[in-house]
N, C-alpha and C positions, 0 to 999 in steps of 0.2 A: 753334655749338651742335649743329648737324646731325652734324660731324664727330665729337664727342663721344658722341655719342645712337647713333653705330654704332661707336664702341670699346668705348660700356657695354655693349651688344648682343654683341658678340663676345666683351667679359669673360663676361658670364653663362653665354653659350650653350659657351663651352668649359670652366667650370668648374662645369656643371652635372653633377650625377653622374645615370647612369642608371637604374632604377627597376629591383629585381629581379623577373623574372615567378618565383613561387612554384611548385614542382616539382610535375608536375602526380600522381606519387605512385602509380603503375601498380608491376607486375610483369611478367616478358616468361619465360616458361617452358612453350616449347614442343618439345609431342612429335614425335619424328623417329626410325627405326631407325638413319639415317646423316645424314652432313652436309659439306659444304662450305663451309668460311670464310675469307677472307682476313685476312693483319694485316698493314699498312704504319703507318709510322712518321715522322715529322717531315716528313711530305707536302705541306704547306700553305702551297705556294709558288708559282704561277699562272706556269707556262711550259712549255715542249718536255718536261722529264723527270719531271714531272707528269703530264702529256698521257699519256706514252706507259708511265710504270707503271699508272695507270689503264686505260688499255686491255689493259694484259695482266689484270690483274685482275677486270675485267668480262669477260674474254674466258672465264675461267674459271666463268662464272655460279655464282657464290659464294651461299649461302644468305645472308647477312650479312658483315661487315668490322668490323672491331677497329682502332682505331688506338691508337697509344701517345705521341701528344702533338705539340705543336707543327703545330696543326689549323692555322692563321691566321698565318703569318708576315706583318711581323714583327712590329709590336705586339700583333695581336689585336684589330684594331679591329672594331666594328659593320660599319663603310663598304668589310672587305677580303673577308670571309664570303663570297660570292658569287660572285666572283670566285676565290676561293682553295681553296674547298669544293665549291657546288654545282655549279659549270659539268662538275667533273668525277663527282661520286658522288651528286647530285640524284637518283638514281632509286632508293637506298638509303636515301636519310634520310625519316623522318616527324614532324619536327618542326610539328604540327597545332598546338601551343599559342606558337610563335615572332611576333613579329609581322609580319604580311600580308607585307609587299614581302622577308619574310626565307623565306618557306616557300617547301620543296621539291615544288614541284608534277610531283612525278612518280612514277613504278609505286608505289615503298612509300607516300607518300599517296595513292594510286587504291586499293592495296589496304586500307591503314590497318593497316600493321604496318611497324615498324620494324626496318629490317637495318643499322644503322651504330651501333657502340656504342665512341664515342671515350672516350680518357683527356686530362685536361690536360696540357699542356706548358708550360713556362715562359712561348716565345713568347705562349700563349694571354691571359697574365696581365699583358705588357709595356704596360702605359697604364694611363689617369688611374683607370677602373670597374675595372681588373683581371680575373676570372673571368666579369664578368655578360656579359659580348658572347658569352660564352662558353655558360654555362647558357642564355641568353637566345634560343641560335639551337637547340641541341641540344633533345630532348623525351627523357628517359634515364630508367630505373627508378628508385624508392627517391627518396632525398634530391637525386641526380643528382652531388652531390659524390664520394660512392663507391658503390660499386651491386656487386649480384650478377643476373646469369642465368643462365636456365640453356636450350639449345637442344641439343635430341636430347641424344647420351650427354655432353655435354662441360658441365660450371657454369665461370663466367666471372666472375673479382671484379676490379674497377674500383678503383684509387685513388689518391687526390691526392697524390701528393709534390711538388704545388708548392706550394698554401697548405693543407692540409689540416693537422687535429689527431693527428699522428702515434700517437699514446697510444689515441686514440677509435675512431681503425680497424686497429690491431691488437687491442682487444679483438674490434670487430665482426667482423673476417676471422677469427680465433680461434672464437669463436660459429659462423658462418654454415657455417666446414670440420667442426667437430664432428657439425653436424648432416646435411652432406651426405650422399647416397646415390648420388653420382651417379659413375659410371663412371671418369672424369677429369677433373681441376681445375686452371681453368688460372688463374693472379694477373699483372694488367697494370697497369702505372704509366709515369709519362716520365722519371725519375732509376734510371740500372742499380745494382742493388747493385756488381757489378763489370762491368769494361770494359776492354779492348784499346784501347780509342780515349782521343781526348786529354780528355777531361774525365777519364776515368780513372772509379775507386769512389766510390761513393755511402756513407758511412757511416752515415747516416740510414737507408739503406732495406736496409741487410745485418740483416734478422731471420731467426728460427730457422722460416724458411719449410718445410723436410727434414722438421721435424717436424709438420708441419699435416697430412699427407697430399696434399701437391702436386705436378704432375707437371712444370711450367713456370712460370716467373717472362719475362716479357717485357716489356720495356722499349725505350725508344730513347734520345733526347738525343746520342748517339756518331752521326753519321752512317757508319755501318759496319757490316755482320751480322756477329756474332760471336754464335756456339755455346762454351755455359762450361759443364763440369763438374766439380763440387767432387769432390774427392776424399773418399771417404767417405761421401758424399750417394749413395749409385749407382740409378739410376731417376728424379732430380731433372735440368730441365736450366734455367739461364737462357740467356735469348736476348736480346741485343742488336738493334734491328731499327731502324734510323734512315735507311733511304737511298729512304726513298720519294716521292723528289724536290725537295731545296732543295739542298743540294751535297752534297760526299761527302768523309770526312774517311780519316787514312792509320793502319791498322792499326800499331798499335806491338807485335812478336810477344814485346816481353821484360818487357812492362806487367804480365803474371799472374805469378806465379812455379809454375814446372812441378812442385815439389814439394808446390804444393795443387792446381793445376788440371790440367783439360787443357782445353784451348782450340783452335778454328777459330777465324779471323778471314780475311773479304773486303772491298774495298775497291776495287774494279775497275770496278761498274758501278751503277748505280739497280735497286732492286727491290724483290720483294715475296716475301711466303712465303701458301703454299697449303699448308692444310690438311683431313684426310680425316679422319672417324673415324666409326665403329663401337660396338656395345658391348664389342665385343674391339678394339679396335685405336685409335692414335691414330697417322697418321703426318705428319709435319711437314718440308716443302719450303721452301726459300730459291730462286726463281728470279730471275734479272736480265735486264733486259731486251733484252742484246744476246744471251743464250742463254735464251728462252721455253720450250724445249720438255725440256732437260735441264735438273735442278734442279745447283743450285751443293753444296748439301748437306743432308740426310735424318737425319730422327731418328724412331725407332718406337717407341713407348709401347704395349703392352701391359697390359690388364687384371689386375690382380692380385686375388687373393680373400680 
């Protein structure tokens, strides 16, 4: 009977679902003449190339960091967050409504401002609760499913292309770019419209982004940096961003076809991109971490009026 009495125990306790904590429903829109931010991508894999894209990344004292998915490798479980997230960006995250043994007790809760504004990734979604381990550690603006902010000159929109209502946040991205006033606008998700790397194009997420007034579409899923511009689109760029530490995948240079793009693609090393901007200026760095100090490659967005 004993023996049974801890199968039932283990049936329940693993097919118990976990309890969503309810978005705690803020905004984050703060003034700045200039700024500094990081975006790394499919980071969330607890070892050496982790380690040390993080460190260049802090090294740059970023106002804040953007990720584009696959926070938690590889499930996304509750029990890897910690390990996989805070041991290295714990002084960015404020996750104050997470539960207890989950929060990042450090600068940005000392200060009580949040500097870490992820996107989901697949990996984030691979188990039995799916998203919640997810929503559950993060404390994010809006619904938390998709979000906008906006810090110094640059607005920043959030959104799920892994379970989200694709229909529901192209209306809301459509709404929230109408309204914008803001200098430049950048849209992040973790499936690329298009990609050099081996997953290739997202068909799902190729919307008529050119005509929102947006300057950057960024993404990962490819572990690979690749710079894409459509032909036609000129002032639009998407960015591939995936090698911010779980492996690195092999640029394919005949994936796009050059009579609509033009494309960069690297595939050489782990890294990260640093970004600068202005009310005139947006400039956008890919550095890797075996060359820190020369970027791999630069894109400058200027203000239009």
């Amino acid at each position: 009977m004993r023996i049974w009495g801890i199968i039932l125990l283990f049936i329940i306790y693993s097919c118990s679902k976990t309890e969503l904590i309810e978005p705690a429903g803020f905004e984050t829109n703060i003034v700045a003449d200039s700024i500094v931010f990081a975006v790394i991508g499919d980071y969330g894999s607890a070892g050496e190339p982790e380690k040390l894209v993080s460190d260049m990344v802090k090294s740059w004292n970023p106002d804040f960091i953007v990720t584009l998915g696959d926070n938690n490798y590889v499930e996304g479980k509750l029990k890897t967050l910690k390990e996989n997230i805070s041991q290295y960006y714990k002084d960015y995250i404020y996750n104050y409504d997470a539960p207890s043994e989950f929060r990042c007790k450090g600068k940005a809760f000392d200060e009580e401002t949040n500097r870490f504004f992820p996107t989901p990734g697949n990996h984030d979604a691979n188990n039995k609760d799916k998203l919640i381990p997810y929503f559950n550690f993060f404390t994010l603006p809006g619904n938390e499913n998709y979000y906008k902010f906006c810090w110094g000159p640059v607005c920043f929109f959030s959104l799920n292309s892994v379970t989200g209502n694709m229909e529901e946040q192209k209306i809301w991205l459509e709404q929230q770019l109408a309204e914008s006033v803001s200098p430049f606008n950048i849209v992040y998700f973790h499936h690329p419209p298009f990609s050099s790397g081996p997953h290739g194009n997202n068909v799902k997420m190729q919307w008529s982004f050119y005509n929102l007034g947006i300057n950057a579409v960024f993404s990962g899923h490819d572990h690979i940096y690749n710079r894409i511009e459509k032909k036609g689109e000129g002032g639009m760029v998407y960015i591939v961003n995936g090698l911010g530490g779980r492996t690195s995948n092999e640029c394919n240079i005949s994936a796009l076809s050059s009579e609509t793009f033009d494309s960069f693609c690297y595939d050489v090393d782990y890294g990260a991109i640093k970004a600068t901007a202005t009310e005139e200026r947006l400039v956008v760095e890919f550095f890797s971490i075996s060359s820190p100090l020369h970027s791999i490659d630069s894109i400058v967005f200027t203000r239009l009026e």
